[in-house]
C-alpha positions in Angstrom: -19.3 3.5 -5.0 -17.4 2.0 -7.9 -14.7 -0.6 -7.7 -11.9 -1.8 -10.4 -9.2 -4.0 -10.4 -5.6 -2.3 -10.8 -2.9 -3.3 -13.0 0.3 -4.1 -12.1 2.1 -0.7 -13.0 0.2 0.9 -10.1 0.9 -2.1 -7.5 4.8 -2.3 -9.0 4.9 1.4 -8.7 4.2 1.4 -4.9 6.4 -1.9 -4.3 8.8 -0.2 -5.7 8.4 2.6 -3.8 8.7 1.2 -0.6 11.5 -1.4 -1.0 13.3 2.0 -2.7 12.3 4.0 0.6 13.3 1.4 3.1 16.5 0.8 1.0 16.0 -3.1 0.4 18.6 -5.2 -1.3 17.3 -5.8 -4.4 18.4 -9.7 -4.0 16.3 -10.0 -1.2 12.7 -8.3 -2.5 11.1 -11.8 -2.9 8.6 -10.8 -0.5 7.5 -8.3 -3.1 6.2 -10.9 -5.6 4.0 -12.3 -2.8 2.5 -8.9 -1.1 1.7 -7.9 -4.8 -0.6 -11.4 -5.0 -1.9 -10.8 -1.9 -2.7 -7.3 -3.3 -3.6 -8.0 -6.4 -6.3 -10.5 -4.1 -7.8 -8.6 -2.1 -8.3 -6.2 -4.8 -10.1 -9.3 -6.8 -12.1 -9.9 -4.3 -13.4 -6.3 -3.6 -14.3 -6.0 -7.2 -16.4 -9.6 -7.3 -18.4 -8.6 -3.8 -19.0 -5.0 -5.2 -20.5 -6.4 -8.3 -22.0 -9.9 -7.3 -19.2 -11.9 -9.7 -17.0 -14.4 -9.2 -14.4 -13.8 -11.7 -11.0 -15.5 -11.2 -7.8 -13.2 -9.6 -5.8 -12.6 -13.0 -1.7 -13.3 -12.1 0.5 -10.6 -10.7 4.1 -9.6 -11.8 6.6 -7.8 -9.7 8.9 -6.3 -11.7 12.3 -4.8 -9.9 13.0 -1.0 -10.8 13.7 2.1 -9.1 10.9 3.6 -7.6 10.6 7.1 -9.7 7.6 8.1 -7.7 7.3 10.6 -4.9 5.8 10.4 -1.5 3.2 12.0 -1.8 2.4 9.8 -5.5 3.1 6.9 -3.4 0.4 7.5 -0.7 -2.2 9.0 -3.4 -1.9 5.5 -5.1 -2.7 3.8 -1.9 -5.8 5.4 -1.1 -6.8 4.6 -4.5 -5.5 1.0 -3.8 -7.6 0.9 -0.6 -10.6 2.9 -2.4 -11.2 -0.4 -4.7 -10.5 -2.7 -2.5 -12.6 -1.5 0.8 -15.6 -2.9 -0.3 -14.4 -6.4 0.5 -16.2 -7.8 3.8 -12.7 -9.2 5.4 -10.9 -6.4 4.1 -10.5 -5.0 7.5 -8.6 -7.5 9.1 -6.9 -8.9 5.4 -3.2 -8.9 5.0 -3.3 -6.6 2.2 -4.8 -3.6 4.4 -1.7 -4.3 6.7 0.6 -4.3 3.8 -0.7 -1.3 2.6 -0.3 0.5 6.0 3.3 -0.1 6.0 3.8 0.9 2.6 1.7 4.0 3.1 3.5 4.6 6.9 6.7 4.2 5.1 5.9 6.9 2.4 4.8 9.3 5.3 8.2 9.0 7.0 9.7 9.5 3.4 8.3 13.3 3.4 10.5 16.0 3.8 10.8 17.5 7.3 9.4 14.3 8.9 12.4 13.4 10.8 12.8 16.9 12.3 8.7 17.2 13.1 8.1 16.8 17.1 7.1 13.6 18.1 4.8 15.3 21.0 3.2 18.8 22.0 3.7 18.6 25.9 1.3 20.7 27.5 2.5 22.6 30.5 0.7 21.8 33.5 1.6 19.5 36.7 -0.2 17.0 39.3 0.1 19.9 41.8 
């Protein structure tokens, strides 16, 4: 297994992408700027324990614009996002695992037929 750090067009990209999806007031997406550190972290880390370094966390810039990527994009760049940043020990219990999962949950209900999907398959059977 092989680990890199991403740049900040793919973490922007799904930042973007879920403040877009969750229809966020730009004016109040300061909490972007800090999940992309604590990102861009965690992704730092995984790298260093993957190849025995200890090489500083480079800085990470939100930058505000509409998300132009779909779904399905936005979900296929997490699982690359959580492919080079699993080797981390903590990365289990990290902040950055939760962030992703609410990105990636938030792209899920983003694809088309979602809402109308049943929520259950009931079985048809009693206590009797």
């Amino acid at each position: 297994m092989s680990a890199f750090l991403l740049g900040d067009n793919h973490l922007n990209a799904i930042l973007n992408f879920y403040s877009d999806s969750r229809g966020e007031d730009p004016a109040t997406d300061k909490h972007l700027q800090i999940w992309g550190d604590k990102l861009r972290q965690q992704n730092m880390a995984s790298v260093n324990y993957r190849y025995e370094e200890k090489i500083s966390t480079p800085s990470f810039t939100f930058k505000r614009c509409p998300s132009e990527i779909s779904a399905v994009q936005a979900l296929k760049l997490c699982e690359c996002y959580e492919y080079q940043t699993e080797d981390a020990p903590d990365y289990n219990t990290s902040e950055a695992k939760f962030i992703l999962k609410a990105i990636m949950k938030s792209a899920l209900h983003s694809l088309p037929g979602y809402d109308k999907a049943e929520w259950s398959l009931v079985d048809e059977w009693s206590l009797d």
